[in-house]
N, C-alpha and C positions, 0 to 999 in steps of 0.2 A: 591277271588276264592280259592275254596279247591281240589286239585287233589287228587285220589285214585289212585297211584301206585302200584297194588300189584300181584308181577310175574307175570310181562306182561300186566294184564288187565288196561286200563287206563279208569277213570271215572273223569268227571269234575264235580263240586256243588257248585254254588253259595247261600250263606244264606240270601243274603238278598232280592232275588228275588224267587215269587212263580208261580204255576205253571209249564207246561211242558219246558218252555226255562230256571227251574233253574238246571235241572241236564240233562247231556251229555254221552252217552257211547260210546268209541271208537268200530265201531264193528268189528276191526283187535286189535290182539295182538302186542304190542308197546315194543320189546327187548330189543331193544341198544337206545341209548339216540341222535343216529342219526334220530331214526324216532321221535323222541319227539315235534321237532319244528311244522312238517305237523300237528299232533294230539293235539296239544296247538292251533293252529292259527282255524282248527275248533269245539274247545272247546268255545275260544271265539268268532267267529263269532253265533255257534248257541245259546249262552247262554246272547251273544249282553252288553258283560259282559263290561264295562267304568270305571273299577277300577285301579290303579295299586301295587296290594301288591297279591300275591301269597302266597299259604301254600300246603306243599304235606303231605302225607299219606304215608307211602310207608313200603312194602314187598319186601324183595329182594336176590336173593340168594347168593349174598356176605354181606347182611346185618348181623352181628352175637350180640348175646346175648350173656354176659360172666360177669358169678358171678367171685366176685372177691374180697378176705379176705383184709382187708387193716387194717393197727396199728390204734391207736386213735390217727389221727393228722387232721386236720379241715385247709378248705383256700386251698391256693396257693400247702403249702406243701403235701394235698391232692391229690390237679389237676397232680401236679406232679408225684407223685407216680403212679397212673392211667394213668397215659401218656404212663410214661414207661413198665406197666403191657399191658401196646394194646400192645405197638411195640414187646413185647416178644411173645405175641402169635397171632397177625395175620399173615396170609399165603399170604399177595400178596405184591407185592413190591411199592414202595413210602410208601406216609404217609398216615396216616389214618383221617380222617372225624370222632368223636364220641362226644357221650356226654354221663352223666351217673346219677344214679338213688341212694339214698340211701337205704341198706334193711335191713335185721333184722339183731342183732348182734346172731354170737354162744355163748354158755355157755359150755368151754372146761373146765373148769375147778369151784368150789365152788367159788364164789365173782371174777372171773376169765372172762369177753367175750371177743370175736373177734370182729370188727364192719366187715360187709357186706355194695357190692356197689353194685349194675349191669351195668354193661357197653356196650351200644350201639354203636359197631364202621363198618366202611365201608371205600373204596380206596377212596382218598380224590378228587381224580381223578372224582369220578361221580357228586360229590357235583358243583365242580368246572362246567361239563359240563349240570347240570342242570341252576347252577347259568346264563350261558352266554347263553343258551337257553332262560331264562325267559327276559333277559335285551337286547336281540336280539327285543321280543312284546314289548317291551316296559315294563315290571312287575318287580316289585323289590320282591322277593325270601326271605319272612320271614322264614318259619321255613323248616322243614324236619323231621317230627315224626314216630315215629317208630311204625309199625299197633298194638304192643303189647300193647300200652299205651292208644288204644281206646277200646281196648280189656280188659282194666286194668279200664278204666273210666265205660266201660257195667256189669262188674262183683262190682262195686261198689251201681250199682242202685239196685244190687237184693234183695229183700225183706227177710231178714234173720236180725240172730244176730249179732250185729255189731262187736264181739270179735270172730266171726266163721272165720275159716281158708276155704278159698275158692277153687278152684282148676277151673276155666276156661279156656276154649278149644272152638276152630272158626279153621271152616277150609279156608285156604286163599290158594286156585289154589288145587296143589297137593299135600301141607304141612297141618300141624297142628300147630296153633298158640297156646303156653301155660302159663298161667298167672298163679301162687300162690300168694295170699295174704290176709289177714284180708282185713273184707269189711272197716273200717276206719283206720286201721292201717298199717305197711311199709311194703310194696314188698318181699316176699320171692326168687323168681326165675321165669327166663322168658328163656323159651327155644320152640325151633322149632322144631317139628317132622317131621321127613321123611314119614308120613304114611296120612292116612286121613278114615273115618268111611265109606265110599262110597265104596274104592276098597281094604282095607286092616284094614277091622274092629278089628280083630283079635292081628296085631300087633299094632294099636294104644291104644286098649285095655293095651296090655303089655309095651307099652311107658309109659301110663299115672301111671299104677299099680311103673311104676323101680320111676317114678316122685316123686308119692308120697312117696315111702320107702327112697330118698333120703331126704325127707322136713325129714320124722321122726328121720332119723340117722343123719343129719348135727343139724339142728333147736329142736330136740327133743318133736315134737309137731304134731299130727295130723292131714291129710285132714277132714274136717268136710262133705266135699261134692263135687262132682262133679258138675259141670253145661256146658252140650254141647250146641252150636249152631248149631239148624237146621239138629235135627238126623230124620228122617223117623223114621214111629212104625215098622217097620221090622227091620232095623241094630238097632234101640233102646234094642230091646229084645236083641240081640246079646251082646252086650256091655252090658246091664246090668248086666246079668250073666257073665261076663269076667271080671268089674273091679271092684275093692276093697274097694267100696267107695257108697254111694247112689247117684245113678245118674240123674239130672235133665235135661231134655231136654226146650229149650227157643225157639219157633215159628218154622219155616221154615229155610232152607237155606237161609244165604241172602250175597249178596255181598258186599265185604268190604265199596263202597260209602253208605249202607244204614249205618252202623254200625257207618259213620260220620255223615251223615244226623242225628243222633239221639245222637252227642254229640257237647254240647256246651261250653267247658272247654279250648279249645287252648290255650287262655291269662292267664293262670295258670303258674304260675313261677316255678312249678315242673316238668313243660311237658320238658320230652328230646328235645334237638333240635341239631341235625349234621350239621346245619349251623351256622360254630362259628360268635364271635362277630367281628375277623377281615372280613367275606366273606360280613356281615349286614352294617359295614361301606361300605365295599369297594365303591359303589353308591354315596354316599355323601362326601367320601374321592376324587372320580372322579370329582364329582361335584364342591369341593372345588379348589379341580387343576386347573379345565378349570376357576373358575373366578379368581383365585390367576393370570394365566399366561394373563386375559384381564386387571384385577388390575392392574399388575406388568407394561401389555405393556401401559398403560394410563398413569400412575406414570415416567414411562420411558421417553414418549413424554413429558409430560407435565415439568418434571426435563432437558426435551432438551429446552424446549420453554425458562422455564424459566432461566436456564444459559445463554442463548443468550442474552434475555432481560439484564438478571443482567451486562454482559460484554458490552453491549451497552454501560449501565446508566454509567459502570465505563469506560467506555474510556471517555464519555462526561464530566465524574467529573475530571477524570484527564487532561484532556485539560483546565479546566475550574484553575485547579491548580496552572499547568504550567503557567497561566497567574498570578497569584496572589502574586507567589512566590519574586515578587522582592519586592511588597508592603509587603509582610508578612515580608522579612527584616531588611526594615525600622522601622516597628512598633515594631518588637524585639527589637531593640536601643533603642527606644523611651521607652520601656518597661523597659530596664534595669537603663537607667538613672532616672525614676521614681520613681523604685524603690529604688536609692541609695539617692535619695533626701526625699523619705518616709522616710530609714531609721534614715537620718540625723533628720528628725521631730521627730521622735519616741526618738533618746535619745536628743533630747530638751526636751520633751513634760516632759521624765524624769524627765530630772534634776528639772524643773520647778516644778514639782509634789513635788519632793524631800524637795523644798525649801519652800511649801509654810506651813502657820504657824501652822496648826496641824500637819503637819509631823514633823515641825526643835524644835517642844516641845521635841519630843524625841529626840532629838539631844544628849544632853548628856550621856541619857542611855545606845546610840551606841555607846558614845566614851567608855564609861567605861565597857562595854564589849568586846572592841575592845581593850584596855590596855591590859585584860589576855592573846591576842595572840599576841602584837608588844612591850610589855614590856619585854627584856634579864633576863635572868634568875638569872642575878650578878648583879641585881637593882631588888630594893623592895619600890613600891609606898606607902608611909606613910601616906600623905594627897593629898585629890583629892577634887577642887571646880571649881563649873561653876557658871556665872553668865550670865544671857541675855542681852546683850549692842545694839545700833541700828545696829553696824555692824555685828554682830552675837551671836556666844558666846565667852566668856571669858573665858579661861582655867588656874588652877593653879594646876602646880603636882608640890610635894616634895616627896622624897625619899632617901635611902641610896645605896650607892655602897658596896657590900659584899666582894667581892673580885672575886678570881681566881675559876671558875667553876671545876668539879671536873675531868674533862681530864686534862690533864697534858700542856695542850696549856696554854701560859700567854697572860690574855689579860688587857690591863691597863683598868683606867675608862675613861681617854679619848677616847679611842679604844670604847667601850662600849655605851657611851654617844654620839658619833659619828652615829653609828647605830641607837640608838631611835630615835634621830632628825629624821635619814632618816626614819626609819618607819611612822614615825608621818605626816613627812612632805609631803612624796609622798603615804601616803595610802590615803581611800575613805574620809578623812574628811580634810586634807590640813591643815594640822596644822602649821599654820606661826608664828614662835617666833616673842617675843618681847624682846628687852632686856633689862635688870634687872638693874639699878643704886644701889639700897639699898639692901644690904644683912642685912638679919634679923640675932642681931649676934645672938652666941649658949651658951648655961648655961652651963658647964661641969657639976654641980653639980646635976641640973633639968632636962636636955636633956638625958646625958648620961643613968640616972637611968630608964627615959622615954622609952627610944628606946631600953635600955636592955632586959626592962621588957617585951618588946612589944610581941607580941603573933603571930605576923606572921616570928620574928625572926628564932623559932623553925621551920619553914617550910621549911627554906635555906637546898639547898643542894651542898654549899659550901667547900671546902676544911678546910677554915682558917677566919673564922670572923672576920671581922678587927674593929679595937675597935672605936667603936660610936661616941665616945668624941670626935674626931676628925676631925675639921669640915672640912676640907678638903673629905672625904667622904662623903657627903652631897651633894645635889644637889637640884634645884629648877627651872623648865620651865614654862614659862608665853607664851600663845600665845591666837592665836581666829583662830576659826572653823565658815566655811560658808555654 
């Protein structure tokens, strides 16, 4: 349903119904927004209207038009700036309800414009008490348009050139609605006369003439034409001859609901609308509350029910516990002595792996790289032989004793020869001596020059080399490794 608010006269139009039940005329004047509710409830009753979305029209004598120069900035920082340009110049107190329109830029200067807005604002106060009128029937409150902009849509169908500067005029009660603009092109100025062609031809005449001298001196561009709604051939003469422009008269008077009845453009993303995007939620923001607080209280119960249930199950599991726990003691014991008898398998299963015959092939490899870490630094292995016997292997080291390491400690080769044994004998390979009957003697003449010569000599980092030939430096170990 479409409402015609304009000073006072209220009309109702429904579009999609034809017929005398699609249009309603209040036949009392509707002021204050207290009488609104009576004049809606038999709007819809006689128009048997089953929708719920409302659109108004509306005139109104705190509604105002105000051009307004803005920098070139676009968006948010736009909105802004025109926020602030209302609250400077409306006259009533709270906030204001607007929305706004873009229009032509000035040209103040060579390669130099201003951009242009028009701004639609009113006490937010009315919006608010229309809003809670419509959601009292039941209607949710789409738009709020401002009668200039159907006034703007009628001066768009008239048959002219579409680069012609327009200048229409409607009289709405005991005003003069006034629209400038190119028929395809942006909005120059939208202003309300105080006058109307019925009882003061004469000065609307002179309204329209100051109208147009202002489009020439701001926009530097002129009316192309007048076009009145609804002038008589008697005030027509009048006016023709009074205003500055060639002046076209369009039918009869008619009232503002014919002037919607004859536009179908509302769902145009340019149409003003004073009902912002928070008043458009609010309905569905309400709606959301009330099922958030039956969510919330279902959610609530349903998190009581289920705590309870879950505190059940656990007092029944832990009673079930309390019994168990002397068996679960038991089986811990049982568990650790398992374990330690695993472990006892694990280094058998070892050693066993260790010993068996592709592993103890490498047997000797490991000893002889186990030499470079349990052989003293003051003994030099000369000859090293393994042989494989049934009981494992056969070891033969021979070497020399160098002497005193190069700290200032003395340590004999007994001392020294004492320690390998014990490396040998208590590292990973158990090396059990045998002892030696026959010493192989030494050649002073063969030996000496042998072991001089020898090339791991120069690697000693010895103090004092003690001389070769001497077989008492000499040593030779016989054992088996298993």
């Amino acid at each position: 349903m479409i409402i015609s608010w304009v000073n006072g006269q209220f009309e109702a139009w429904c579009p999609h119904l034809t017929g005398e039940h699609a249009f309603w005329r209040c036949p009392e004047r509707i002021e204050q927004i207290d009488h609104w509710g009576g004049a809606l409830k038999d709007a819809i009753r006689f128009t048997k209207y089953d929708g719920s979305t409302l659109e108004i029209v509306m005139a109104h004598p705190q509604l105002t038009h105000q051009l307004v120069e803005t920098p070139p900035i676009k968006g948010m920082m736009l909105q802004r700036f025109l926020k602030r340009q209302v609250d400077k110049v409306k006259t009533f107190p709270g906030n204001a309800a607007w929305a706004w329109q873009s229009g032509r830029s000035i040209v103040e200067q060579p390669h130099k414009e201003q951009c242009t807005a028009t701004v639609h604002f009113m006490p937010e106060e009315i919006v608010q008490g229309l809003t809670a009128v419509t959601e009292k029937h039941e209607l949710h409150l789409l738009k709020i348009v401002p009668l200039t902009e159907i006034l703007l849509q009628s001066l768009r169908k008239v048959d002219t050139h579409s680069k012609s500067i327009m200048l229409m005029a409607a009289s709405a009660g005991n005003d003069t609605m006034v629209v400038v603009s190119e028929k395809t092109g942006p909005l120059y100025v939208v202003r309300t006369l105080k006058s109307n062609w019925r009882d003061q031809p004469e000065q609307m005449a002179t309204d329209l003439n100051r109208t147009m001298l202002y489009i020439q001196q701001t926009f530097g561009v002129e009316v192309a034409g007048v076009w009145v709604m609804g002038v008589d051939t008697e005030k027509q003469e009048v006016l023709t001859s009074l205003i500055h422009s060639p002046l076209h008269c369009i039918g009869e008077e008619k009232y503002a609901s014919d002037w919607v009845r004859g536009i179908d453009t509302f769902q145009n993303k340019g149409v003003p609308n004073l009902v912002n995007s928070t008043m458009l939620r609010a309905p569905q923001l309400r709606m959301l509350a009330r099922v958030a607080a039956v969510v919330t209280g279902l959610l609530t119960l349903s998190a009581v029910l289920i705590g309870s249930g879950v505190e059940y199950v656990m007092h029944q599991a832990q009673t079930r516990l309390n019994l168990l726990e002397p068996k679960l003691d038991i089986l811990k014991k049982r568990e650790m002595k398992l374990a330690s008898i695993q472990d006892e398998l694990n280094r058998k299963r070892a050693t066993v792996n260790a010993l068996t015959s592709s592993e103890s092939q490498r047997a000797p490899h490991w000893m002889l790289a186990y030499l470079g870490e349990a052989v003293p630094v003051e003994l030099q292995i000369t000859e090293y032989r393994a042989e494989n016997v049934s009981s494992g292997w056969e070891m033969d080291l021979s070497g020399l004793y160098h002497g005193t390491y190069q700290t200032n400690e003395h340590t004999s080769m007994e001392e020294v020869m004492s320690e390998f044994k014990r490396e040998l004998n208590n590292g990973p390979f158990h090396f059990k001596m045998k002892p030696s009957n026959t010493k192989k003697p030494f050649d002073s003449s063969s030996d000496t020059a042998e072991v001089k010569g020898h090339w791991m000599i120069g690697l000693s980092r010895v103090k004092q080399v003690v001389t070769a030939s001497s077989s008492t430096n000499r040593f030779r170990l016989k054992g088996v490794i298993q």
